[in-house]
C-alpha positions as a Python dict, from the first residue, in 0.01 Angstrom:
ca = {
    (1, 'X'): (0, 0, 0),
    (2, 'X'): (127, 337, -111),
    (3, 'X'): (36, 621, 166),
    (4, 'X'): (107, 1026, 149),
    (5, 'X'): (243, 1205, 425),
    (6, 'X'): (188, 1567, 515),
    (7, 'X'): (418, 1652, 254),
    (8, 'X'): (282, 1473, -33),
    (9, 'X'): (549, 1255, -53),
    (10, 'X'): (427, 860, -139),
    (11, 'X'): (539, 681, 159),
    (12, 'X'): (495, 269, 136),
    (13, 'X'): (411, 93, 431),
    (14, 'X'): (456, -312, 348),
    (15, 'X'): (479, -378, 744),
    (16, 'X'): (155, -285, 859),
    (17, 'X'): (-225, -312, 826),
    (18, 'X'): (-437, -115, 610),
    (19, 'X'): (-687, -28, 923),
    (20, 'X'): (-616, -81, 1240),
    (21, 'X'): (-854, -376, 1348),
    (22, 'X'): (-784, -521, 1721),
    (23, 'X'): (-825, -906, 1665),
    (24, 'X'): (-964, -1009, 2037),
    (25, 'X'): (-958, -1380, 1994),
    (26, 'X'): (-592, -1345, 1842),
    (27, 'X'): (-468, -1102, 2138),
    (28, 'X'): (-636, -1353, 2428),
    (29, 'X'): (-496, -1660, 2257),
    (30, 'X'): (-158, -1492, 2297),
    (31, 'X'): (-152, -1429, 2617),
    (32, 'X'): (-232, -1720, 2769),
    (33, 'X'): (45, -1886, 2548),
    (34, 'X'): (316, -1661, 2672),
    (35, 'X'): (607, -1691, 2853),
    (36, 'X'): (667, -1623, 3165),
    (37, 'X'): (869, -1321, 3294),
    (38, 'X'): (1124, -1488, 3409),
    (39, 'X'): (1156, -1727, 3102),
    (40, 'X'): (1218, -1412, 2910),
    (41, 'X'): (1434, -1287, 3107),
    (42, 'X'): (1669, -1584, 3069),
    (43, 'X'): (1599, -1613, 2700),
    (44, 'X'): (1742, -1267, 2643),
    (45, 'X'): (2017, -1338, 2870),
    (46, 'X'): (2094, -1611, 2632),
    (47, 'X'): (2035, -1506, 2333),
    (48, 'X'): (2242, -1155, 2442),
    (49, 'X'): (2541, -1417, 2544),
    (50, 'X'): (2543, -1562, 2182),
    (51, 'X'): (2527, -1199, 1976),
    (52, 'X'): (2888, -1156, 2106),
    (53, 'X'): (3125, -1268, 1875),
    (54, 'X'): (3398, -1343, 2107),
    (55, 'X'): (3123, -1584, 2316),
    (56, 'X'): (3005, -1759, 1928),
    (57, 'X'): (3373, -1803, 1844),
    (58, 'X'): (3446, -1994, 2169),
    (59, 'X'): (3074, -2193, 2145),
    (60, 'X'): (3147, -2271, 1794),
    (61, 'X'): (3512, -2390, 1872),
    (62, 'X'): (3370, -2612, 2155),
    (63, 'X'): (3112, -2727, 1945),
    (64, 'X'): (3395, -2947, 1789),
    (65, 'X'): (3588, -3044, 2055),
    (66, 'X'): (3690, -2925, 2468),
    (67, 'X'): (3934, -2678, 2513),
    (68, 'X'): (4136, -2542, 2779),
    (69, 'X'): (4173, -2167, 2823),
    (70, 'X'): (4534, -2101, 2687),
    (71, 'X'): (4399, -2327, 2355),
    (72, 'X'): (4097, -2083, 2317),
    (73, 'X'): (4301, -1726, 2353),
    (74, 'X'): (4543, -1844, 2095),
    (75, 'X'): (4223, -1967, 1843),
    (76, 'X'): (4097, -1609, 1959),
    (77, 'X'): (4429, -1383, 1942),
    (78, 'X'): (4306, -1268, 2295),
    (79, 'X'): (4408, -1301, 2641),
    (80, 'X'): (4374, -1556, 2835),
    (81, 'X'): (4192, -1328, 3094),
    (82, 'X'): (3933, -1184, 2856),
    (83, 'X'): (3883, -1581, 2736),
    (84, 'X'): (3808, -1697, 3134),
    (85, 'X'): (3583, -1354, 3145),
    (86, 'X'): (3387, -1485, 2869),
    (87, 'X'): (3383, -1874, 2996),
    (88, 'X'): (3275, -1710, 3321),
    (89, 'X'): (2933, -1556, 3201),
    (90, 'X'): (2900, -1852, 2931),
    (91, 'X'): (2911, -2078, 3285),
    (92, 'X'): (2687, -1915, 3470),
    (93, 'X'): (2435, -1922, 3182),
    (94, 'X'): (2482, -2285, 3173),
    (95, 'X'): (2612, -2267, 2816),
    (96, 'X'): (2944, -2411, 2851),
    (97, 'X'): (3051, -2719, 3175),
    (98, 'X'): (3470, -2752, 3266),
    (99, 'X'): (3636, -3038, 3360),
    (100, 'X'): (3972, -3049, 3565),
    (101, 'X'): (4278, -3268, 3460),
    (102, 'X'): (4523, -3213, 3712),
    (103, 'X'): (4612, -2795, 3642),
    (104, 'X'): (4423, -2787, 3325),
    (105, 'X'): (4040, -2709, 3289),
    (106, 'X'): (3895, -2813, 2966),
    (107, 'X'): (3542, -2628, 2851),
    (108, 'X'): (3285, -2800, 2643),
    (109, 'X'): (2955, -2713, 2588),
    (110, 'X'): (2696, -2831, 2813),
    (111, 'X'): (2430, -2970, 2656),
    (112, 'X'): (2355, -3077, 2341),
    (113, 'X'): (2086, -2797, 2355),
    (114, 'X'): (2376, -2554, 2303),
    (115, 'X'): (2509, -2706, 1956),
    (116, 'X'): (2147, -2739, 1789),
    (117, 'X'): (2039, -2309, 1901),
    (118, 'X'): (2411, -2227, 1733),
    (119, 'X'): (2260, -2528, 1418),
    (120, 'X'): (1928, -2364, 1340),
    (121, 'X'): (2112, -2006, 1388),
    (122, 'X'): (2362, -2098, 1122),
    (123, 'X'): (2088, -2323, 914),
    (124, 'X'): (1837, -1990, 905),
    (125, 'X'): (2108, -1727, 796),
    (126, 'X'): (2180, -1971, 514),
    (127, 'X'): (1846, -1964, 396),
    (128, 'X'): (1796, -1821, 49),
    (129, 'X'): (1642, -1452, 106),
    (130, 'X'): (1281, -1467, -62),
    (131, 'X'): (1241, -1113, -283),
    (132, 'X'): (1035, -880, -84),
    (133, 'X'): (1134, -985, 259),
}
């Protein structure tokens, strides 16, 4: 739909309604289906934790095989104190377990709930665009 502003300049508007029409059923049914605040919460926490690139490169890394710090800063070209930062947070969000072997702790993810969200991330980006979308 093509709309004018107060200038009389053709404005298109492709992501919204025509009218504005409040769909009751449609609004109800959605609500009772949502999340919960807390479940939101942690699925931003998440989903924040795996739009940092540092974080995906060390996920991705670990999706192949465990890793100790000092392996993970040299993969990275960063220190090994910004690489235990990140393993910290990636921890605490349950994203990533350790292991000890006598000094060393290895990281590998912890779950396999981990390697499919970082899957279907990488198997939607490489989804041909459709024209118009």
């Amino acid at each position: 739909m093509l709309r004018y502003n107060h200038e009389g300049s053709v404005k298109q508007t492709k992501d919204k309604c025509e009218c504005r029409v409040i769909h009751d059923e449609k609004v109800n049914e959605a609500r009772q289906k949502s999340l919960e605040d807390w479940a939101i919460e942690d699925l931003c926490q998440t989903f924040k934790a795996l739009g940092d690139v540092s974080r995906l490169k060390i996920l991705w890394a670990l999706e192949h095989q465990e890793m100790c710090v000092c392996d993970l800063a040299a993969l990275l070209c960063i220190s090994e104190s910004a690489v235990s930062h990140q393993l910290r947070l990636l921890r605490t969000l349950r994203l990533v377990r350790n292991r000890r072997a006598g000094t060393i702790l290895y990281y590998r993810l912890a779950d396999n709930h981990v390697s499919e969200l970082i899957s279907i991330a990488l198997e939607h980006i490489q989804e041909p665009r459709i024209e118009g979308q």
